[in-house]
Phi, psi and omega in degrees: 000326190281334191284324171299333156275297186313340179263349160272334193283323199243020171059020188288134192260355189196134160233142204242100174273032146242010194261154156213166194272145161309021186206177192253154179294148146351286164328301191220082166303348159226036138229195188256190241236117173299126181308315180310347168234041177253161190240160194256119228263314219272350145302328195258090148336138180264344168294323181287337202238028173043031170068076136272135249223189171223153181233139131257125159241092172078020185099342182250125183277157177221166159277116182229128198266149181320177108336095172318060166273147173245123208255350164236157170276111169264319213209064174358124150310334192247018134276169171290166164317171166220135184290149202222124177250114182259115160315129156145129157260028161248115176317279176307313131334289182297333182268330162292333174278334185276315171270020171269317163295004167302306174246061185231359166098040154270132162268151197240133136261151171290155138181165200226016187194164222261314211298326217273314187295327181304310186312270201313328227273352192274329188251350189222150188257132174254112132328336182206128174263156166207100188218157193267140179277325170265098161229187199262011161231036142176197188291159159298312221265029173241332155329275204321289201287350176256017174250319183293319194302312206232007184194107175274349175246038175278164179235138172247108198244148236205112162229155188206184199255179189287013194242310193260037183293318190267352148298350188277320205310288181338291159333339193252276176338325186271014164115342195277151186268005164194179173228151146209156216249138167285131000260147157193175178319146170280333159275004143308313179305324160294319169267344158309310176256015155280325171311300191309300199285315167345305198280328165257344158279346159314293196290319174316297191315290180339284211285354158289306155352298204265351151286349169293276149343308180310330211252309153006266219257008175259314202243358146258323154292294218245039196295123121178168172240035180285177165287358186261328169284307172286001171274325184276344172320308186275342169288340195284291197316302210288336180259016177290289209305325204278162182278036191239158190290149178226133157275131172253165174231165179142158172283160172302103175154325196273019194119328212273015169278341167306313169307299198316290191313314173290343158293349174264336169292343173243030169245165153326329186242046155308327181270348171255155186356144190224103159242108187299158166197117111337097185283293207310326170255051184243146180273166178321296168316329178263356182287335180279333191280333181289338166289306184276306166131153165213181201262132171298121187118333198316313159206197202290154181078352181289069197273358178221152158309165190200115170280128183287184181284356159274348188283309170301324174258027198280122215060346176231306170190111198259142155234129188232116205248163186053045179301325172295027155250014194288146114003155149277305186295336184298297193329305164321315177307321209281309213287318173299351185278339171275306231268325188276326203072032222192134158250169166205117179254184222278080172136030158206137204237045162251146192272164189224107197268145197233130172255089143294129133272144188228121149263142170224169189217159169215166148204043162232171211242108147252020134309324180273344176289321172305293194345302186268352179113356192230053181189114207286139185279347197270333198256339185279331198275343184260311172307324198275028179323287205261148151247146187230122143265146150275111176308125149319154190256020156277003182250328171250077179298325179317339209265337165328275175299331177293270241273306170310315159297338170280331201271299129017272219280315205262343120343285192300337163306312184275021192247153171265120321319151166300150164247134195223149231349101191265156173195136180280110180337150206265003162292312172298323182293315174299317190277352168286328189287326174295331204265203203234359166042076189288329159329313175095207194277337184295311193315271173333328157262018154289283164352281147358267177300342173265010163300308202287303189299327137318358184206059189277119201055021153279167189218016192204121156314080195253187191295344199269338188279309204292160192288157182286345209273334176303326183289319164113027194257346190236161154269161216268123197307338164298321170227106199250159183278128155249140167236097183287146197259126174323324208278009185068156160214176200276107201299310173328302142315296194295289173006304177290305181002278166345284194286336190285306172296342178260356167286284212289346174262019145283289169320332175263348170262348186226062168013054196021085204215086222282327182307298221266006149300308139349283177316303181310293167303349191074008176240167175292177199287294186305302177318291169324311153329301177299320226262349184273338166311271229275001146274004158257357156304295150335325222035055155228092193234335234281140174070005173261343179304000000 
């Protein structure tokens, strides 16, 4: 008769007492299963019956349930639970798997059909989904989208038999985070939702992190709430998770190596390497071995191998600021190095295959550098996926007092003694807000510090520590006054004046650094040259050298 309840309780269609199972009992793991209490293994799912064994004990069989081991940690005991809603219309399965996970640190809801599972997930917030992929009135996989639907960071786990494996794979695409296949072990099952839970406090810790970064560089750096600034925020956000090269723009001043980092910091490969190249201040002969990298011997002075910065930056970001000063030829090299993913460096002709991101930056108009030739159009067209400009900070002045206060707030930290909330009086807040900062935010925090510095155990800034052309006392070099004079004068001489001040303040924004002043004036490299000849002809050459 007990044997006859035990085969309605576990659904056995058949027990055999002269058969015995290939395997060791629940109960006593390292002997085998007593012919007197064996079960017909190929009648019995071994998931319904949770390794449950059969005893003679004096002749009367029991039921006896395993031993609760755990074999990954999914749930401290002295946390609270996490609701766990389990999918499946075999009864004796589904109530034997809800209490074993009862006591592994779940609340279990039941459901045994697609109808029964909406109903819940419509009245209850779940953490772990666990559904049979065959039920009887439509797929597992309608559980996955209306639970991924309605909770997006639920894990959803999936079972199914050894015939539908590429319905489980299919199932994973669709967002569920692991399977496992009938019949099995409870500690397969244990480790599937130890992965599975594992998998989501990783990408949750990530994705706090990287909000963390987020707020980091937008609101210690990347300061401002004008509208020309929150078009680039959103633009940083939305193309940072992606691989595709982005060109920033901008005047010398604005940022934009700042942008770059937080796009790579708010990316996928955050965690790997953040690599810079300066093209302009690299000289020319040396610039293809800092990229590619070269070989000993490759030329003179090669006395080691050397891995170039792509190499160096393998998986994670290469950034190449002031690219419109690259060589042309070279530029063909940069662009196959994109297009192929392969380096080769200098004096060897094996390709290095690179997972690279490339960022570039400019402040020269390379639509126009195509024009004249001396900016490869195909290369221009493979950097210009995404493009990000950057204002200038004479078009967002609002942006002015944020930045002056993070500049402020992070100098004074840094000064011996720290100085901490220093501020400008508000006629100097005013004459900073006025001026037009052909420099830009480097200028604006050159300034800065030297307000501070220039003002030692003050705790208020005034007007008299700022430079005169910001005080508003000399004019602004940017714009000049002529009064022609009765007796007339020689226009040529004023004239060089003239073109000698926007020379010499290109050359002073770009550390004399003559290609990229150029870029600045809008003229070629060589015109610039002649026109710094013909003012030392003049004798206004002094400081152009």
């Amino acid at each position: 008769m007990a044997l006859l309840e035990l085969r309605l309780i576990l659904n056995v269609s058949e027990v055999s007492p002269n058969s015995e199972l290939p395997r060791a009992c629940a109960c006593t793991p390292k002997r085998r299963v007593p012919r007197a209490c064996a079960l017909e293994a190929a009648a019995l799912p071994s998931w319904s019956v949770l390794k449950a064994c059969l005893h003679a004990e004096a002749g009367t069989p029991r039921f006896r349930r395993p031993p609760r081991r755990r074999v990954n940690i999914l749930a401290p005991m002295s946390q609270p639970s996490r609701p766990l809603l389990l999918v499946d219309d075999e009864g004796a399965f589904r109530r034997g798997v809800a209490e074993y996970l009862s006591g592994t640190g779940f609340t279990v809801t039941e459901a045994s059909t697609v109808a029964e599972a909406l109903e819940q997930l419509e009245g209850f917030a779940f953490d772990v989904v666990l559904t049979d992929l065959r039920l009887p009135d439509g797929e597992g996989t309608t559980v996955l989208d209306a639970a991924r639907a309605r909770y997006p960071d639920i894990l959803v786990l999936v079972v199914t038999g050894h015939g539908s494996i590429r319905a489980a794979v299919d199932a994973i695409r669709q967002g569920a985070a692991d399977f496992v296949t009938k019949p099995f072990q409870l500690a397969e099952l244990d480790l599937a939702l130890g992965r599975a839970i594992e998998r989501q406090r990783l990408q949750a810790e990530n994705t706090y992190l990287r909000e963390q970064l987020r707020e980091r560089y937008r609101l210690a750096q990347l300061v401002g709430r004008s509208p020309a600034m929150q078009e680039v925020f959103k633009i940083v956000e939305t193309v940072a998770p992606t691989n595709s090269t982005i060109l920033i723009l901008g005047e010398t001043g604005t940022g934009k190596e700042l942008v770059a980092r937080a796009i790579h910091q708010i990316s996928t490969r955050s965690g790997e390497k953040f690599v810079a190249l300066n093209c302009s201040a690299i000289p020319e002969s040396l610039l293809e071995a800092e990229l590619f990298g070269h070989v000993k011997g490759a030329f003179t002075g090669a006395i080691a191998s050397r891995p170039g910065r792509f190499e160096l930056a393998h998986r994670g970001t290469l950034f190449l600021d002031e690219i419109g000063t690259m060589p042309v030829p070279l530029q063909a090299k940069l662009l196959r190095a994109l297009q192929e993913r392969e380096v080769e460096r200098i004096g060897e002709a094996r390709p290095i295959k690179i997972d690279v991101r490339v960022l570039a930056a400019t402040n020269a108009n390379l639509d126009e550098m195509v024009r004249q030739g001396t900016f490869r159009e195909d290369l221009f067209y493979r950097l210009n996926v995404i493009p990000v400009q950057l204002p200038p900070l004479r078009e967002r002045r609002d942006d002015v007092p944020l930045l002056v206060r993070d500049m402020l707030q992070r100098l004074g930290a840094q000064s011996v003694p720290p100085r901490i909330d220093v501020t400008f009086s508000q006629e100097a807040m005013r004459r900073l807000m006025a001026y037009d900062w052909p420099g830009n935010i480097r200028q604006l925090e050159n300034t800065v510090e030297r307000a501070l510095a220039l003002s030692p155990g003050r705790s208020q800034i005034d007007v008299s520590v700022l430079p005169p052309d910001v005080r508003g006392d000399r004019p602004d070099d940017r714009g000049v006054t002529i009064n022609l004079p009765e007796q007339g004068l020689d226009l040529e001489q004023e004239l060089a004046s003239v073109e000698r001040v926007y020379i010499a303040q290109a050359l002073a924004r770009t550390e004399q650094n003559r290609s990229r002043a150029a870029d600045l004036l809008g003229v070629k490299r060589t015109t610039l040259v002649e026109k710094i000849k013909r003012l030392e002809r003049l004798g206004l050459g002094d400081g152009l050298q």
